[in-house]
PyMOL commands that place a pseudoatom at each C-alpha (Angstrom):
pseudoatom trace, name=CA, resn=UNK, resi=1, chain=A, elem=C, hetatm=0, pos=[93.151, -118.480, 111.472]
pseudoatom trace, name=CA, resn=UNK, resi=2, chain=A, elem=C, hetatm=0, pos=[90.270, -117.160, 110.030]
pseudoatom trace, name=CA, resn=UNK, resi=3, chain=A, elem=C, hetatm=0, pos=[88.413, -116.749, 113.389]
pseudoatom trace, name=CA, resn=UNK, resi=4, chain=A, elem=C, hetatm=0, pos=[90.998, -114.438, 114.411]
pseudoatom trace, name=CA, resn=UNK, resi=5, chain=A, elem=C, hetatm=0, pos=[91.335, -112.614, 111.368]
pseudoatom trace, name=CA, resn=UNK, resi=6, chain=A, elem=C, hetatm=0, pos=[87.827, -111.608, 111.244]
pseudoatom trace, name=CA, resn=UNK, resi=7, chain=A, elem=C, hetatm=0, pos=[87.791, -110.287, 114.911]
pseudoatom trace, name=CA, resn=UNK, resi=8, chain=A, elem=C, hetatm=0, pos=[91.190, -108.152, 113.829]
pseudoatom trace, name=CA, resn=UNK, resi=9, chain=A, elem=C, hetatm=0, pos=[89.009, -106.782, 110.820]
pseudoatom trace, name=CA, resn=UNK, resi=10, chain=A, elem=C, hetatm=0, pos=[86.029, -106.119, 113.037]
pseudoatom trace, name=CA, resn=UNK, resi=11, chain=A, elem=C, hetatm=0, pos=[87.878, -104.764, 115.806]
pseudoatom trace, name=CA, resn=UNK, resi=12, chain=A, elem=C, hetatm=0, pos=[90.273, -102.433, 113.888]
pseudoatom trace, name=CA, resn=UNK, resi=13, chain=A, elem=C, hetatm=0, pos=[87.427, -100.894, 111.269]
pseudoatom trace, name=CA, resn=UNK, resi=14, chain=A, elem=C, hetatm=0, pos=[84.576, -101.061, 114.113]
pseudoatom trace, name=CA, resn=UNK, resi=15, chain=A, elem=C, hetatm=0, pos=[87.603, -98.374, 116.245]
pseudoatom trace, name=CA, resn=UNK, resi=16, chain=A, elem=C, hetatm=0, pos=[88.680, -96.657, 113.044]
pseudoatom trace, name=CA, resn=UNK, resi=17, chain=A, elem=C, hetatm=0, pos=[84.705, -96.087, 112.491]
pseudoatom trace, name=CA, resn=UNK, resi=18, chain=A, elem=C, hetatm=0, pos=[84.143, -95.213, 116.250]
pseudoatom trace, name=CA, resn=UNK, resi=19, chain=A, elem=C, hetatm=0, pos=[86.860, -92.654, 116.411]
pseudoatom trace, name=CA, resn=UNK, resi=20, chain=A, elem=C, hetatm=0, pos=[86.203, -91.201, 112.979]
pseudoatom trace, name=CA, resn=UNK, resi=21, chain=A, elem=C, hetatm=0, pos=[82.311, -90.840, 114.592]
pseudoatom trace, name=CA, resn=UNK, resi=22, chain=A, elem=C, hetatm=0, pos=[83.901, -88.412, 117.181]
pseudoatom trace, name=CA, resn=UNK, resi=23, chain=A, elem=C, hetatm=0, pos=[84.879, -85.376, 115.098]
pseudoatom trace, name=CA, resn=UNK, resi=24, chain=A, elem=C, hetatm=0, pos=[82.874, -83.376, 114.227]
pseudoatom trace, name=CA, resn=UNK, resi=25, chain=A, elem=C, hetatm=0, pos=[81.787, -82.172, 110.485]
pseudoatom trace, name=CA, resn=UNK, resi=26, chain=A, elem=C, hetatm=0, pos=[84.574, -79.111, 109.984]
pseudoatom trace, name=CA, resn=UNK, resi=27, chain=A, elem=C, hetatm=0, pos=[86.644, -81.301, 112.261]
pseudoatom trace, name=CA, resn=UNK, resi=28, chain=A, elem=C, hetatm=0, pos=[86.700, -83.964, 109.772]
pseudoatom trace, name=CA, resn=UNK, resi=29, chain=A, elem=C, hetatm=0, pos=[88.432, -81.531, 107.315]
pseudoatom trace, name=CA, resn=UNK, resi=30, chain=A, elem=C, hetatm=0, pos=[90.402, -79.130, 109.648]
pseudoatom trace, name=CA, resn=UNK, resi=31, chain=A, elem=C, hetatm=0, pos=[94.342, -79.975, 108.907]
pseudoatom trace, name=CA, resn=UNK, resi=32, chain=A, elem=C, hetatm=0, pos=[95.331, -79.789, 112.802]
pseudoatom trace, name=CA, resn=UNK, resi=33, chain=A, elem=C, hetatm=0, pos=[99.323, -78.719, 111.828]
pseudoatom trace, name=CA, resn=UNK, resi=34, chain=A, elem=C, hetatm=0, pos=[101.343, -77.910, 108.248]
pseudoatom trace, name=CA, resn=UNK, resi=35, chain=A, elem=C, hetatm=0, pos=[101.363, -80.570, 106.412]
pseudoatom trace, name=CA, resn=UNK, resi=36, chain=A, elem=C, hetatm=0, pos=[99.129, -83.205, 107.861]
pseudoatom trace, name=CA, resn=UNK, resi=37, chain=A, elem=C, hetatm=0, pos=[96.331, -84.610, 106.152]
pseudoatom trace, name=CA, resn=UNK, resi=38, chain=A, elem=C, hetatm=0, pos=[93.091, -83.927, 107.916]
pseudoatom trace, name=CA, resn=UNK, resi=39, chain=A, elem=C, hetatm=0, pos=[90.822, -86.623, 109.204]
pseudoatom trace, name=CA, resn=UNK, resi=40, chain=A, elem=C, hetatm=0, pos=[88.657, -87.087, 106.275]
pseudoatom trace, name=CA, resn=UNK, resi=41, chain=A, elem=C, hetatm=0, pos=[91.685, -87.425, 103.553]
pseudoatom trace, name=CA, resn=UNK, resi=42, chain=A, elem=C, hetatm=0, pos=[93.201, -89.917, 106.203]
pseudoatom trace, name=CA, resn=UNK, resi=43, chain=A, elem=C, hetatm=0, pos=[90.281, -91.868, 106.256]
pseudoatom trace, name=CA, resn=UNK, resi=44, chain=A, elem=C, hetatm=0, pos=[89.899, -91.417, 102.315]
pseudoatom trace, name=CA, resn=UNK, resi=45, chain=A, elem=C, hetatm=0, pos=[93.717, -93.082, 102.006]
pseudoatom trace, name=CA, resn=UNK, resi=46, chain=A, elem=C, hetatm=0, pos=[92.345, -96.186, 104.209]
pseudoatom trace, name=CA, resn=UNK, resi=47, chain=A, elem=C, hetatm=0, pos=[89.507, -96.253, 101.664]
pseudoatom trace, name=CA, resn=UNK, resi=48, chain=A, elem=C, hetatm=0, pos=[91.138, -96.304, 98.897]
pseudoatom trace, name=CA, resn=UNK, resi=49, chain=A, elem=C, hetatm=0, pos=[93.648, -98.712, 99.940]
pseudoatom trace, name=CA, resn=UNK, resi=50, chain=A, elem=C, hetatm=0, pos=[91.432, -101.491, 100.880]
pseudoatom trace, name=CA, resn=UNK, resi=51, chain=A, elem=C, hetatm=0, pos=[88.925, -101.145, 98.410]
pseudoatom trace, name=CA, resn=UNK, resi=52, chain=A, elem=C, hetatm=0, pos=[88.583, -103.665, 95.838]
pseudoatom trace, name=CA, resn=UNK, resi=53, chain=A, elem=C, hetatm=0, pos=[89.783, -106.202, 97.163]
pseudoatom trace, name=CA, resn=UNK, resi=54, chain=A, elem=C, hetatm=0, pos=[87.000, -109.212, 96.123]
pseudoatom trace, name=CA, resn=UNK, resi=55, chain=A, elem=C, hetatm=0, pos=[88.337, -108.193, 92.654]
pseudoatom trace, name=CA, resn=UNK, resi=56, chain=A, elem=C, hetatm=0, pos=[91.940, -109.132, 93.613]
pseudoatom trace, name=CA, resn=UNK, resi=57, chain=A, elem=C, hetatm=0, pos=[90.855, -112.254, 95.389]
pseudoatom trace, name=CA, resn=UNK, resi=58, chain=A, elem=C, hetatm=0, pos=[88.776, -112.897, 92.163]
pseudoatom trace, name=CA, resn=UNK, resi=59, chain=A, elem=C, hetatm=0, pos=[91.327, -112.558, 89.794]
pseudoatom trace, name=CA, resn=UNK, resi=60, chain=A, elem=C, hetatm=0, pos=[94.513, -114.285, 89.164]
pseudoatom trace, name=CA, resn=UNK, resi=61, chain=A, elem=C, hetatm=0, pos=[95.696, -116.663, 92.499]
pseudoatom trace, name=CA, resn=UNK, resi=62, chain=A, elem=C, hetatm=0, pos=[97.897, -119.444, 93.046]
pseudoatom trace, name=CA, resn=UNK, resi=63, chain=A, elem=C, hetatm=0, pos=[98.826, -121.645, 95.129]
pseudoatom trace, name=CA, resn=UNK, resi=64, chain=A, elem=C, hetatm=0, pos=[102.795, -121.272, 95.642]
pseudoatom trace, name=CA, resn=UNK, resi=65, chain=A, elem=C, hetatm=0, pos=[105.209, -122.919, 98.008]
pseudoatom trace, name=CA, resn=UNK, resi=66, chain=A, elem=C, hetatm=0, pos=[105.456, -121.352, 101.370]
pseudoatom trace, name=CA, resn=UNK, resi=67, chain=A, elem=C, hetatm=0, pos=[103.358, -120.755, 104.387]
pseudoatom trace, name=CA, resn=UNK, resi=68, chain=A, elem=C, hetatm=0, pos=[100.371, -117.997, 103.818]
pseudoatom trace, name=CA, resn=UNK, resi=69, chain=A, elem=C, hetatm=0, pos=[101.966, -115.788, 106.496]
pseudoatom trace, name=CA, resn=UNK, resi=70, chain=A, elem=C, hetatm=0, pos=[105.516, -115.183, 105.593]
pseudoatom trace, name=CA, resn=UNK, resi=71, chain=A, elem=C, hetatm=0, pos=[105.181, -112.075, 105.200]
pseudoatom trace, name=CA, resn=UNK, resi=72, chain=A, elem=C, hetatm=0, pos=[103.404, -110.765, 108.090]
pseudoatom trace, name=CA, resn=UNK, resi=73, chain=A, elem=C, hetatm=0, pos=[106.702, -109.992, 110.217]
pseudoatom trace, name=CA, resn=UNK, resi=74, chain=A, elem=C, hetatm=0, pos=[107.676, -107.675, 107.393]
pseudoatom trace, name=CA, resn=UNK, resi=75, chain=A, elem=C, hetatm=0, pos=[104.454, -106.286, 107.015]
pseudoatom trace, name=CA, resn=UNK, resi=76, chain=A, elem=C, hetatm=0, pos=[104.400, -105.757, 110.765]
pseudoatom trace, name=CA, resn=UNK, resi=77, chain=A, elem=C, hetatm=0, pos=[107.762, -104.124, 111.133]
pseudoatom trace, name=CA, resn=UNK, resi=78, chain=A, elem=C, hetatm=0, pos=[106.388, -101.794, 108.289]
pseudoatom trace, name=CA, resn=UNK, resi=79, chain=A, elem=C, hetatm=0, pos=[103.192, -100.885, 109.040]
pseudoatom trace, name=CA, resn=UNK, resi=80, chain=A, elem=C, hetatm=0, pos=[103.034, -101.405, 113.060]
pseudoatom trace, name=CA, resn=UNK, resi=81, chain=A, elem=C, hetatm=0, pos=[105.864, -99.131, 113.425]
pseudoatom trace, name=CA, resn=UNK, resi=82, chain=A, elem=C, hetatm=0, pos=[104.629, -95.769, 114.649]
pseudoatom trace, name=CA, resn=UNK, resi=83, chain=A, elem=C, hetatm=0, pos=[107.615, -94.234, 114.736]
pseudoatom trace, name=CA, resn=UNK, resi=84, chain=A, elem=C, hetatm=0, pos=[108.907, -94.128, 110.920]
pseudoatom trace, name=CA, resn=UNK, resi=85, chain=A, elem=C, hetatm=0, pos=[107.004, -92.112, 108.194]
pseudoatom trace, name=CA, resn=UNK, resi=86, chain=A, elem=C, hetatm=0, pos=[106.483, -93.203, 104.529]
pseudoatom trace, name=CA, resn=UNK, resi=87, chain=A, elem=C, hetatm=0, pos=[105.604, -91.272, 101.886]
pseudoatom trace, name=CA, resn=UNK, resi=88, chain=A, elem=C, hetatm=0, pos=[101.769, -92.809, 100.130]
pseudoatom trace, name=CA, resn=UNK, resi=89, chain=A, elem=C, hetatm=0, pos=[101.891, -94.379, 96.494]
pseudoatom trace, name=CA, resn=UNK, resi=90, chain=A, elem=C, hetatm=0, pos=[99.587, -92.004, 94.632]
pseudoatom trace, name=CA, resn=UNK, resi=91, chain=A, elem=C, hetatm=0, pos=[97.257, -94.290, 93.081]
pseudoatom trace, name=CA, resn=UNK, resi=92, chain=A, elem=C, hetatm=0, pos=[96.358, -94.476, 96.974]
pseudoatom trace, name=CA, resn=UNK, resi=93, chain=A, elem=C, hetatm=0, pos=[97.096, -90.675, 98.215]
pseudoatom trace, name=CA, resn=UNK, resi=94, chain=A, elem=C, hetatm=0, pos=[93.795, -89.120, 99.172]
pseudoatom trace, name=CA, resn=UNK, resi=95, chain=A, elem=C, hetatm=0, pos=[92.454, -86.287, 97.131]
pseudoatom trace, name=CA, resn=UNK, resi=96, chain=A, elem=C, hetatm=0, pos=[92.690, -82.377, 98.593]
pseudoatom trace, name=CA, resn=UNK, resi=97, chain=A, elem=C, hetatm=0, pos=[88.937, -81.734, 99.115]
pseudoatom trace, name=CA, resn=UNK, resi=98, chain=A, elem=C, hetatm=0, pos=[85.961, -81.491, 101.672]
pseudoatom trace, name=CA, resn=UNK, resi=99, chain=A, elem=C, hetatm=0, pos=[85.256, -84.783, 102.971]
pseudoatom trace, name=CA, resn=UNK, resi=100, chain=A, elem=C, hetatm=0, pos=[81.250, -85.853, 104.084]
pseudoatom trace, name=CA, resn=UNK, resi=101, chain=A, elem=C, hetatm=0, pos=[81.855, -87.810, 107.752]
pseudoatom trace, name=CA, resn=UNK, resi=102, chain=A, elem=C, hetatm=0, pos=[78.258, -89.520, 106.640]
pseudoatom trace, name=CA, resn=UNK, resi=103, chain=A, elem=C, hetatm=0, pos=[80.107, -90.937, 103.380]
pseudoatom trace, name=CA, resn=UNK, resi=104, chain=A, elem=C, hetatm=0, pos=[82.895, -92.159, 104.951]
pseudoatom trace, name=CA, resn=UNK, resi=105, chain=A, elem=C, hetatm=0, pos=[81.624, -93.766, 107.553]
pseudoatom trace, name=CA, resn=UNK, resi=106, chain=A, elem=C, hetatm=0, pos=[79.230, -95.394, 105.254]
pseudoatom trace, name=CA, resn=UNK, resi=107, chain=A, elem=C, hetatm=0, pos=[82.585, -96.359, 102.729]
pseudoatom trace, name=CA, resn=UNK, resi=108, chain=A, elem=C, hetatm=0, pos=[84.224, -97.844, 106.154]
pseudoatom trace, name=CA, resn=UNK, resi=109, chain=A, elem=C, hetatm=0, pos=[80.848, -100.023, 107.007]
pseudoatom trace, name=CA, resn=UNK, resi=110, chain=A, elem=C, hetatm=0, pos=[80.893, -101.253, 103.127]
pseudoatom trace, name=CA, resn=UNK, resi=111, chain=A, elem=C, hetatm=0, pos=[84.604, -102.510, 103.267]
pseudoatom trace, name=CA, resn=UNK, resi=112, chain=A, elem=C, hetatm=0, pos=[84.324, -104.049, 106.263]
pseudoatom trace, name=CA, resn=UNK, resi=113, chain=A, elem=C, hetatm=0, pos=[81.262, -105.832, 104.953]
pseudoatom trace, name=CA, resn=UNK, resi=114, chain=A, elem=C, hetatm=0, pos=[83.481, -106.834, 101.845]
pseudoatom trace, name=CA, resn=UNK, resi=115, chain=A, elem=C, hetatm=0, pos=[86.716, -107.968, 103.964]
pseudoatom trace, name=CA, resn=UNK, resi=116, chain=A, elem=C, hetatm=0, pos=[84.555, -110.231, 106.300]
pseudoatom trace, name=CA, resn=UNK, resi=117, chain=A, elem=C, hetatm=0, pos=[83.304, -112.859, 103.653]
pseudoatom trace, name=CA, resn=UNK, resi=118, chain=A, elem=C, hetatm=0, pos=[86.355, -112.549, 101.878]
pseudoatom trace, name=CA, resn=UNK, resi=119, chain=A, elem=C, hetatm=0, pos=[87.858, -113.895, 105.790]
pseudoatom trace, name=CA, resn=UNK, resi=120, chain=A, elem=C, hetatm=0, pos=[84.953, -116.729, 106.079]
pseudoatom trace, name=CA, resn=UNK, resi=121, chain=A, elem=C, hetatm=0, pos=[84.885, -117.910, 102.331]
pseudoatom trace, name=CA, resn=UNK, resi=122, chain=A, elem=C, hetatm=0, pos=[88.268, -117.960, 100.725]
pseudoatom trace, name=CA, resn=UNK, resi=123, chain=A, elem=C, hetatm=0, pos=[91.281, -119.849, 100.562]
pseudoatom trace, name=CA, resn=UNK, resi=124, chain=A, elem=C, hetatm=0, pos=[93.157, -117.392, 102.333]
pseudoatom trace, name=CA, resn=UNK, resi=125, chain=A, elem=C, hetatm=0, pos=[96.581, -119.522, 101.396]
pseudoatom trace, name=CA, resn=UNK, resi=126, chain=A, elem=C, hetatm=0, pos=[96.489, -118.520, 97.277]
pseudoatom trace, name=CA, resn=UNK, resi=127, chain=A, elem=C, hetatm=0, pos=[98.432, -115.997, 96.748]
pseudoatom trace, name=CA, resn=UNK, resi=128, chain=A, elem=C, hetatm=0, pos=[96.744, -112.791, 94.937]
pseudoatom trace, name=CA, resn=UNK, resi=129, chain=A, elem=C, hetatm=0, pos=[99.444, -112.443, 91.348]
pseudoatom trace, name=CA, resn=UNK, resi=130, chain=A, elem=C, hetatm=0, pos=[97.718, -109.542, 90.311]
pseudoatom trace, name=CA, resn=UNK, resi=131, chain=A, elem=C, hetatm=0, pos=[98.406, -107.133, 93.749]
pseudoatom trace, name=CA, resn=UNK, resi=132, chain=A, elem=C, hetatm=0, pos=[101.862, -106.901, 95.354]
pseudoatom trace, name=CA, resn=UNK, resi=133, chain=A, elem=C, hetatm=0, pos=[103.232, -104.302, 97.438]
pseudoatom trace, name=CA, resn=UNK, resi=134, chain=A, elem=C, hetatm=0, pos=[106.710, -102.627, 96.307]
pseudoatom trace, name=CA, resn=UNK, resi=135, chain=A, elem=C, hetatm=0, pos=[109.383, -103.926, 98.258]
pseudoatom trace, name=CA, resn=UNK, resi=136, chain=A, elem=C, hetatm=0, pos=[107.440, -107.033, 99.645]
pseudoatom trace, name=CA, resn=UNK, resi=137, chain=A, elem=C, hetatm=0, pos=[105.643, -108.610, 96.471]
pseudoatom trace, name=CA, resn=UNK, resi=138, chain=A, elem=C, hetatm=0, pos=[102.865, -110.836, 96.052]
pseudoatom trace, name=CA, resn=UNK, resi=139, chain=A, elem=C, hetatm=0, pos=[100.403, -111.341, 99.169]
pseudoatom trace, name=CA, resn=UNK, resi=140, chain=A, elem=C, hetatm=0, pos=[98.244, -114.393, 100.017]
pseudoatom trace, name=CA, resn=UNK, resi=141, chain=A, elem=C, hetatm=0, pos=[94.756, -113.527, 100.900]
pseudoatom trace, name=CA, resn=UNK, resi=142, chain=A, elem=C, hetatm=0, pos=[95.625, -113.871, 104.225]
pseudoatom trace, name=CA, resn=UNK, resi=143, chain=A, elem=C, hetatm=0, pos=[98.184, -111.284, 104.027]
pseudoatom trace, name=CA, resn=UNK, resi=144, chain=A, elem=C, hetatm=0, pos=[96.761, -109.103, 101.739]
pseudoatom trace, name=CA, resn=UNK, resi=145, chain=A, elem=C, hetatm=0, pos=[93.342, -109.221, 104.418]
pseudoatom trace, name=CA, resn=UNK, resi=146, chain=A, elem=C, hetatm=0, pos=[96.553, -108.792, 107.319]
pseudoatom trace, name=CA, resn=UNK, resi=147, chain=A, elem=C, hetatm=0, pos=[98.114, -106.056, 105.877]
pseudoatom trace, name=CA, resn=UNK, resi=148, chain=A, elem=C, hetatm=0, pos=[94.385, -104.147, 105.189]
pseudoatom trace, name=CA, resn=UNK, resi=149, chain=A, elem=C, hetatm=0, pos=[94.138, -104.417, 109.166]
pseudoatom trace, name=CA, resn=UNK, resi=150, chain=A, elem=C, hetatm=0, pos=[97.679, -103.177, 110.022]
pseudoatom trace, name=CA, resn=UNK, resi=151, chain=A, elem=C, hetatm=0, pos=[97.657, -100.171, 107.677]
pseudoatom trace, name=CA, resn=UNK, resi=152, chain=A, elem=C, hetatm=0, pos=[93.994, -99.122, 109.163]
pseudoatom trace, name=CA, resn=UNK, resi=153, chain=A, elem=C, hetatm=0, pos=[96.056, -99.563, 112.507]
pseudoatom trace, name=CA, resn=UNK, resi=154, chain=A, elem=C, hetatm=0, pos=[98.686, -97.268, 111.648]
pseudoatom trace, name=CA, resn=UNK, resi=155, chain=A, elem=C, hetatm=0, pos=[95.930, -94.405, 110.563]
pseudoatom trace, name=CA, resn=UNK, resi=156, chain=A, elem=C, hetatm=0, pos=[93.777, -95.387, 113.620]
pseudoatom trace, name=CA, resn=UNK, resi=157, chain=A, elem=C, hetatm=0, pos=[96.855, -94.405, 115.483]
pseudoatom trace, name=CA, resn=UNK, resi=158, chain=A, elem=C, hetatm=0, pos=[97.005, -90.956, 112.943]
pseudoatom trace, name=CA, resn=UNK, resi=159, chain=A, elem=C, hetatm=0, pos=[93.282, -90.266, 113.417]
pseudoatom trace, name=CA, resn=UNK, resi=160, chain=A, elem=C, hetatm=0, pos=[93.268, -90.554, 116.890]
pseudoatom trace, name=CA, resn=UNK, resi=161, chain=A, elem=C, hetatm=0, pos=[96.582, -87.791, 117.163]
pseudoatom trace, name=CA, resn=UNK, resi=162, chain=A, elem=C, hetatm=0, pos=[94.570, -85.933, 114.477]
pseudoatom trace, name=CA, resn=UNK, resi=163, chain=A, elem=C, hetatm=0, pos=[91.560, -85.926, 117.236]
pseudoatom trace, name=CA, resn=UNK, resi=164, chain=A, elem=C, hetatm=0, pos=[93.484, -84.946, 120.176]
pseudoatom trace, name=CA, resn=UNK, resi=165, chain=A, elem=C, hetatm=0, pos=[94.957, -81.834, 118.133]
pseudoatom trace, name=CA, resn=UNK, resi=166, chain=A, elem=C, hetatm=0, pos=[91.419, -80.556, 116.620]
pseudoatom trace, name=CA, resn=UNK, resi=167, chain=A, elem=C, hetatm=0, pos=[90.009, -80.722, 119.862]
for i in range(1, 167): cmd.bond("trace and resi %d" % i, "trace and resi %d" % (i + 1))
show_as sticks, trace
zoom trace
């Protein structure tokens, strides 16, 4: 389990950091059709979404009856599915400004550096009491680290359409 989850977390942020390093500077904040978010605030919404986590993990967990990955079909179905378009909670919606690519990529380096020992260290069965998402509730660590990787998928997959426009 945890093997696996750090290769998904290394893979998916190493590709979300390789394909961000393609654009260019005014690419990063060029919105490629009306009403798109441009590269950089796409990359600030995966920021914002998946920092902070240690503190969740830190915080209030238990260990409640069920397996630690009951929710990853849901989360899947959500997040995996290309096709259907959701509208971003705002505490998460990325701010309307120039982004700096350097600062980014340096803010995707620093969470991936957080979500790896968080992987290795932690009893990824607790469940995290004080995070839920609406609709789906409380995560284990393991989901909670699951559903960090499948949202940075489904942007990957926006980043890279973002690319192939500004190009």
């Amino acid at each position: 389990m945890k093997t696996e989850l750090k290769k998904e977390i290394t893979t998916t942020f190493g590709e979300f950091y390789d394909t961000l390093s393609l654009f260019t500077t005014a690419e990063i904040n060029q919105v490629p059709f009306e009403g798109s978010w441009t590269a950089g605030q796409v990359t600030r919404h995966i920021i914002k979404s998946t920092s902070g986590l240690r503190q969740v993990c830190d915080s209030d967990t238990q260990k409640l009856p069920g397996n630690y990955d009951d929710k990853i079909p849901v989360l899947t179905s959500i997040f995996l599915d290309f096709s259907s378009k959701y509208n971003s909670p705002d505490f998460i919606y990325p701010e309307d400004r120039e982004y700096d690519k350097t600062d980014l990529l340096s803010s995707l380096k620093r969470i991936e550096s957080e979500m790896l020992p968080i992987a290795e260290n932690y009893d990824l069965t607790l469940t995290c009491m004080n995070f839920e998402i609406p609709g789906v509730g409380n995560l284990t660590i393991y989901e909670l680290l699951s559903f960090c990787v499948m949202h940075a998928k489904r942007h990957l997959n926006q980043l890279k359409n973002i690319y192939n426009i500004v190009k």
